[in-house]
C-alpha positions as a Markdown table, in Angstrom:
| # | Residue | x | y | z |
|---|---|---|---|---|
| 1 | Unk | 87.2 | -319.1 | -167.5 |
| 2 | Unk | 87.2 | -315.4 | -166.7 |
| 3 | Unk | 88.6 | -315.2 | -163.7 |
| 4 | Unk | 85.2 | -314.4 | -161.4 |
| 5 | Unk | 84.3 | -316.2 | -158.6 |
| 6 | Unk | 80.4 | -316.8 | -159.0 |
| 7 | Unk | 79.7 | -318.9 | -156.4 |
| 8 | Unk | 78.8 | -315.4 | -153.8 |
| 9 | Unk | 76.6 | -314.4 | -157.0 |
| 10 | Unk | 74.4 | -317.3 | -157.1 |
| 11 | Unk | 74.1 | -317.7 | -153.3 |
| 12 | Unk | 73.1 | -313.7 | -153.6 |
| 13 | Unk | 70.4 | -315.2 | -156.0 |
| 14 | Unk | 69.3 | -318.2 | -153.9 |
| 15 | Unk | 68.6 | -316.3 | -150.7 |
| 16 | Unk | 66.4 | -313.9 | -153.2 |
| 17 | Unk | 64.6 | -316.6 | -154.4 |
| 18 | Unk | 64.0 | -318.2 | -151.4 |
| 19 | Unk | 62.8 | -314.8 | -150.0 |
| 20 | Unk | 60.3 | -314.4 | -153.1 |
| 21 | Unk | 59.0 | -318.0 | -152.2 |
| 22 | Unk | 58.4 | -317.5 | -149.0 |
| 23 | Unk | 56.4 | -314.1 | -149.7 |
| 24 | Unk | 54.6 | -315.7 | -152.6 |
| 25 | Unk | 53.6 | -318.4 | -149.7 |
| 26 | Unk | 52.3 | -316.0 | -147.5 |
| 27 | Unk | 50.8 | -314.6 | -150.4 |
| 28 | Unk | 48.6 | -317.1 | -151.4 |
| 29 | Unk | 47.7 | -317.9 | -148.2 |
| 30 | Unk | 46.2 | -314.2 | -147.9 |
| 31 | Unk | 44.6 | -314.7 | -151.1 |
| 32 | Unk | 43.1 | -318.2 | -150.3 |
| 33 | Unk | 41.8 | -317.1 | -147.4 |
| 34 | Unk | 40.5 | -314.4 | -148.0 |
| 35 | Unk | 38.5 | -316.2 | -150.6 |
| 36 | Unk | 36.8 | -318.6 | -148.5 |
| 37 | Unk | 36.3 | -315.7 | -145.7 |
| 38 | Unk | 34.3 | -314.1 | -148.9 |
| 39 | Unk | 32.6 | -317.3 | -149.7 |
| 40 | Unk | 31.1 | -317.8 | -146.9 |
| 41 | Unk | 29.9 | -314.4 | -146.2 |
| 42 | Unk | 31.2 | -313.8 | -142.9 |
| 43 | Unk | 31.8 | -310.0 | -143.2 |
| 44 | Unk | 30.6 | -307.4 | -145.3 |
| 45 | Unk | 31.9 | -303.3 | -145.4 |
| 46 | Unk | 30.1 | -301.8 | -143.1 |
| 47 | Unk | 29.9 | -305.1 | -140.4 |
| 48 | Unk | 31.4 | -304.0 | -137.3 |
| 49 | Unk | 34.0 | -307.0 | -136.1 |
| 50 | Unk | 36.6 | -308.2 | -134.4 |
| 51 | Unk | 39.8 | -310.1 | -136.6 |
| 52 | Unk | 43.0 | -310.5 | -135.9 |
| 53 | Unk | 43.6 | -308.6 | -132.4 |
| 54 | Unk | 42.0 | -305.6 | -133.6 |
| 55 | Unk | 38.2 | -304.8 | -134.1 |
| 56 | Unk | 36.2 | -301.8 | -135.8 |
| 57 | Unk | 33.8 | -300.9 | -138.8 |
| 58 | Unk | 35.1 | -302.5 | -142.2 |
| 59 | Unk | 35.9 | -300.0 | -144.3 |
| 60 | Unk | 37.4 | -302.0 | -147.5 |
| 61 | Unk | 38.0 | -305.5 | -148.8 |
| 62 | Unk | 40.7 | -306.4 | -150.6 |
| 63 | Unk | 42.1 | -309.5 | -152.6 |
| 64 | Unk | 44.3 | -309.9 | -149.5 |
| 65 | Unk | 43.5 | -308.3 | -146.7 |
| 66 | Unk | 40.9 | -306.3 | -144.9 |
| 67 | Unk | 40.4 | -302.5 | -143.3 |
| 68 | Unk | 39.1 | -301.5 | -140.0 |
| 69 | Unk | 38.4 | -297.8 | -138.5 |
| 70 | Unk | 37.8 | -298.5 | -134.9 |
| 71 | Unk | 36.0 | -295.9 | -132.8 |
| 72 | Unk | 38.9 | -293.7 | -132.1 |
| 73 | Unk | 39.3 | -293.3 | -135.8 |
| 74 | Unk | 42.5 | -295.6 | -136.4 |
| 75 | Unk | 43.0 | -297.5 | -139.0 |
| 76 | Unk | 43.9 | -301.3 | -139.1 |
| 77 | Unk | 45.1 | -303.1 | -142.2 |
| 78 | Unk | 45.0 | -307.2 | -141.7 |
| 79 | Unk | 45.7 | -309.4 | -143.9 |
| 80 | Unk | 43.5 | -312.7 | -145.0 |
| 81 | Unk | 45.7 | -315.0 | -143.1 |
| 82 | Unk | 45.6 | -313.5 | -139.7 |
| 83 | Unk | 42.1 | -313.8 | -139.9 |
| 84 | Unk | 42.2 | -317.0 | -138.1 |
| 85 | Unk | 38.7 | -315.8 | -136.4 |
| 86 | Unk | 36.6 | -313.5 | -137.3 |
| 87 | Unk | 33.6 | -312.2 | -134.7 |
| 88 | Unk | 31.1 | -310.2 | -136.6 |
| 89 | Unk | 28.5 | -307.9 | -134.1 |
| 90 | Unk | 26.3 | -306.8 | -136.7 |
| 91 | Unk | 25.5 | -309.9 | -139.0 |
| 92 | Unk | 21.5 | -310.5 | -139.6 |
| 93 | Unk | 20.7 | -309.0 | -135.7 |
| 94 | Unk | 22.2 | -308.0 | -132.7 |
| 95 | Unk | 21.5 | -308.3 | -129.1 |
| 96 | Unk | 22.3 | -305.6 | -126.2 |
| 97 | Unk | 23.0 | -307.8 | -123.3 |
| 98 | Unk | 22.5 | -306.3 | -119.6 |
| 99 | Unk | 23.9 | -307.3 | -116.4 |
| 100 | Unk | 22.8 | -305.3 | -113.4 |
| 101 | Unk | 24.2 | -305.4 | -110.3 |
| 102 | Unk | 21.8 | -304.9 | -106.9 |
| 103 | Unk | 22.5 | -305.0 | -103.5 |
| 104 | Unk | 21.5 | -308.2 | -101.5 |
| 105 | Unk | 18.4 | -306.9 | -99.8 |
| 106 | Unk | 16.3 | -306.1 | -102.8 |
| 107 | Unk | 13.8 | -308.1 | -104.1 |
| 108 | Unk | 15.0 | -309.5 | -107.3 |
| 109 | Unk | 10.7 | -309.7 | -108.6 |
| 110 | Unk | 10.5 | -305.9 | -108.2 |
| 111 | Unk | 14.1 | -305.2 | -109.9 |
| 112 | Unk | 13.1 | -307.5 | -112.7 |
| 113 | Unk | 9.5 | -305.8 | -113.3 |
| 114 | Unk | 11.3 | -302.1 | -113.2 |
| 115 | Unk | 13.7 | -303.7 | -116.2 |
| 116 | Unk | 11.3 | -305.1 | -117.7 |
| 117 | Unk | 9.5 | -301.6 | -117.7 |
| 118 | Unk | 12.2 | -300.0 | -118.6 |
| 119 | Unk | 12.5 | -302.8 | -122.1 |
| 120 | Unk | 9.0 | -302.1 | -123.1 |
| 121 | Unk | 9.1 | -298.5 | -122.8 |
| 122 | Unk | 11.9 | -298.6 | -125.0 |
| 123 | Unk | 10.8 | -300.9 | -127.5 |
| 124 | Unk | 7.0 | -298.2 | -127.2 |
| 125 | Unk | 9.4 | -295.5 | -128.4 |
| 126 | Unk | 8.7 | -294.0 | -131.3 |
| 127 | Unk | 12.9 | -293.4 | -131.7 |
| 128 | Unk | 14.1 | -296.8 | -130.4 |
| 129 | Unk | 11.4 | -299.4 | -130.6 |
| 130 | Unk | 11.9 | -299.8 | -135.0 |
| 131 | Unk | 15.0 | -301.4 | -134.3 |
| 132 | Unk | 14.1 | -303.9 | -130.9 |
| 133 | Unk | 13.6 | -306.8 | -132.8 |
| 134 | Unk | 11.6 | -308.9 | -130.0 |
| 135 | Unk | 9.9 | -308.2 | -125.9 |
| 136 | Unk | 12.6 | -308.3 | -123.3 |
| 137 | Unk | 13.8 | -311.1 | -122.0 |
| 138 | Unk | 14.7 | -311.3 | -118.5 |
| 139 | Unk | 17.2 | -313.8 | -118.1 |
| 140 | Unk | 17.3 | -314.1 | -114.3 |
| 141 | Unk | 19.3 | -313.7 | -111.1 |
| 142 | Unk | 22.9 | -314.7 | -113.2 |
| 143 | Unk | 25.2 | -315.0 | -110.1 |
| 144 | Unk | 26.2 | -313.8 | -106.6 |
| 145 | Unk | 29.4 | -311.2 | -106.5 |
| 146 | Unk | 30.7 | -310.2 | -103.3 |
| 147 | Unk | 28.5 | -306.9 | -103.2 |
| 148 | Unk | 25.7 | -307.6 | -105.1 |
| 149 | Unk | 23.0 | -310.0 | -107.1 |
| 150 | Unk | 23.5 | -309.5 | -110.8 |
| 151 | Unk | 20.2 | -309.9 | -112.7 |
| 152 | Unk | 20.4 | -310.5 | -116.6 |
| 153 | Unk | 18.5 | -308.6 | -119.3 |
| 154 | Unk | 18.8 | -309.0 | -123.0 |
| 155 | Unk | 17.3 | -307.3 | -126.0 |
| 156 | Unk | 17.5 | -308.2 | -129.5 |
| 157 | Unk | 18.3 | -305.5 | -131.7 |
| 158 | Unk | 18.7 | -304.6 | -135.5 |
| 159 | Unk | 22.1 | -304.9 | -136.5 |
| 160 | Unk | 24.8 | -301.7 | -135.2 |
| 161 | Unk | 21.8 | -300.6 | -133.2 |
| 162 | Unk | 22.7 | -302.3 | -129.8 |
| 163 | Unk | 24.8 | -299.9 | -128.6 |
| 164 | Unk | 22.8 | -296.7 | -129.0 |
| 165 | Unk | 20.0 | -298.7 | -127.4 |
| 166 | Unk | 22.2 | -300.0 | -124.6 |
| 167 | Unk | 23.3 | -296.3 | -123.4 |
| 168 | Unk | 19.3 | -295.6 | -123.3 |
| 169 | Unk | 18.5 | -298.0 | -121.1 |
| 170 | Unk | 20.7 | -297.4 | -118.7 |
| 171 | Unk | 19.9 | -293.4 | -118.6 |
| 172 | Unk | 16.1 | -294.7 | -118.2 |
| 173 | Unk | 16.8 | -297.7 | -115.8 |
| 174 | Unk | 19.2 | -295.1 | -113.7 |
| 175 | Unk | 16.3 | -293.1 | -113.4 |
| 176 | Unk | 13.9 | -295.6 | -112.4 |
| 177 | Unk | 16.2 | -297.4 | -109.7 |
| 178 | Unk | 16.8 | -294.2 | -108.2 |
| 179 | Unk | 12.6 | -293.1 | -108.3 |
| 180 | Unk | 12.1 | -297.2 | -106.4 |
| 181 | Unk | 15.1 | -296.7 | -104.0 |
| 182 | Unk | 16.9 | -299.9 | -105.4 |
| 183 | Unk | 20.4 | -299.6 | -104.5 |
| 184 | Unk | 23.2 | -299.8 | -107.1 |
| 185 | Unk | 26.7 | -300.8 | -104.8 |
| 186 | Unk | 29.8 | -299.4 | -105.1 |
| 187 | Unk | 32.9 | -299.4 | -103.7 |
| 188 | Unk | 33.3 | -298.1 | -100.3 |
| 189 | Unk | 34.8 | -298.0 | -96.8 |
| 190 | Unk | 33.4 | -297.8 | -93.8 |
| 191 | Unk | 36.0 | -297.1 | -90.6 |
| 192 | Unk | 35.4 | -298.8 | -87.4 |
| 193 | Unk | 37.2 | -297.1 | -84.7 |
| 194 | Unk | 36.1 | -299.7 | -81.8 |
| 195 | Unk | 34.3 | -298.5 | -78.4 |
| 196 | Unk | 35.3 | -298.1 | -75.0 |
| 197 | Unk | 34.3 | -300.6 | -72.0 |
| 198 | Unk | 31.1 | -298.0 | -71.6 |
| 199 | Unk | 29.7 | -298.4 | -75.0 |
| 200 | Unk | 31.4 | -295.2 | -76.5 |
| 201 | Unk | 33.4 | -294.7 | -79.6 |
| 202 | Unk | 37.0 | -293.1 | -78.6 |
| 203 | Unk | 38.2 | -289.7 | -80.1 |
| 204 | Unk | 39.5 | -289.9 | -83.4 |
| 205 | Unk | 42.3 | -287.3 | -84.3 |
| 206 | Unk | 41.8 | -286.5 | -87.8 |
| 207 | Unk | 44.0 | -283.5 | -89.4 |
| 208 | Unk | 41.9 | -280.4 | -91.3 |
| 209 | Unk | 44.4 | -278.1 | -92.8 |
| 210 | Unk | 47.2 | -279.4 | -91.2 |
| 211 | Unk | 45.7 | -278.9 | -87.9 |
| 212 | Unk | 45.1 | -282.1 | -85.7 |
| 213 | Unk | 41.6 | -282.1 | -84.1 |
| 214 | Unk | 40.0 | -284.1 | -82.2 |
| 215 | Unk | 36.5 | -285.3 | -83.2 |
| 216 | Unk | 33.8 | -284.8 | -80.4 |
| 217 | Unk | 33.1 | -288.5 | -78.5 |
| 218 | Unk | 29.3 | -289.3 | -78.7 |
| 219 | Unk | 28.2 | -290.4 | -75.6 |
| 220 | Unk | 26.2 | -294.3 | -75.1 |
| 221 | Unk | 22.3 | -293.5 | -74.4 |
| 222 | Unk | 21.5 | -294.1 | -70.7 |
| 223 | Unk | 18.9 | -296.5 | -69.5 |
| 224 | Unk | 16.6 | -295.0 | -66.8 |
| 225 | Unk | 17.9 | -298.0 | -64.6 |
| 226 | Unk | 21.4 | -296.6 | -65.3 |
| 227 | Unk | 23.5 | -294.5 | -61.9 |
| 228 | Unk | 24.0 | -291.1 | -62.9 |
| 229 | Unk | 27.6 | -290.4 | -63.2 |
């Protein structure tokens, strides 16, 4: 005996080794992981993805873990076992998928030939067509929303390239909508101020400046039948 109590000294040394098992488990989990994400070829550097919570261009793979740059130029650094699902937009192909929005009296035959126009030119493009993989493929009138009709369009791209292709489509389909008339709807409100018991709307004080006027009350047509007042 030497007088020392040990007993603080080897709990000291059990919470440490309990501490280095638990990081060793988490550890090999990483590692196991990340072999079988490997294996299975689900992501490459370069692939652009979505792991963990966070998405972006991997950069590097590592025996544990794996580094994103998203678009705003951070950096992520997740490891293998976080990786419970892993969404990859660029493996083999990719497809830009539209959904346009028209107002209810357009005819959805002519706003599916002016994007299906709009496809094919793009795919006749000496810039953009290399990398549209297959014809346009209207997918129909999708759904009713409370404003408009929403008509599907999807084109399939080569990988990383749906994104450049989407933004060019819209510039073009813009363009053509607004050449045909069709109506894109937006938000808006309209304000009813009600009518008098003669068919005219009453004046509405509205401030300019921080002056009140009075807007000018637009009398109701007459009718020939009508006395005159």
């Amino acid at each position: 005996e030497i007088g020392i109590d040990v007993t603080p000294i080897l709990a000291g040394v059990g919470v440490i080794g309990l501490a280095i098992g638990f990081g060793a488990q988490t550890l090999v989990k990483d590692i196991i992981t990340g072999i079988f994400i490997l294996f299975e070829n689900s992501l490459a550097v370069g692939d652009y993805v979505s792991v963990g919570g966070s998405e972006g261009t991997v950069e590097a793979i590592s025996i544990r873990s794996i580094r994103l740059r998203d678009v705003r130029g951070n950096v992520y650094t997740i490891p293998f076992s976080a990786a419970s699902t892993v969404i990859n937009e660029t493996k083999d192909y990719s497809y830009f998928l539209a959904e346009v929005g028209v107002a209810y009296r357009e005819n959805y035959e002519e706003v599916a030939e002016i994007m299906r126009d709009v496809g094919e030119e793009l795919r006749a493009d000496p810039e953009y067509g290399p990398n549209i993989l297959e014809p346009t493929d209207i997918m129909g009138l999708d759904r009713f929303e409370d404003s408009a009709v929403i008509v599907r369009l999807r084109l399939k791209t080569a990988p990383g390239h749906q994104w450049g292709i989407k933004r060019e489509f819209n510039r073009r389909l813009k363009a053509a909508f607004d050449a045909r008339g069709i109506e894109m709807p937006f938000p808006h409100q309209t304000i009813y101020f009600g009518e008098d018991k003669e068919g005219r709307a009453p004046p509405a004080f509205i401030s300019i400046e921080g002056r009140k006027e009075t807007a000018p009350v637009v009398p109701r047509a007459r009718d020939d039948d009508d006395e005159p007042s």
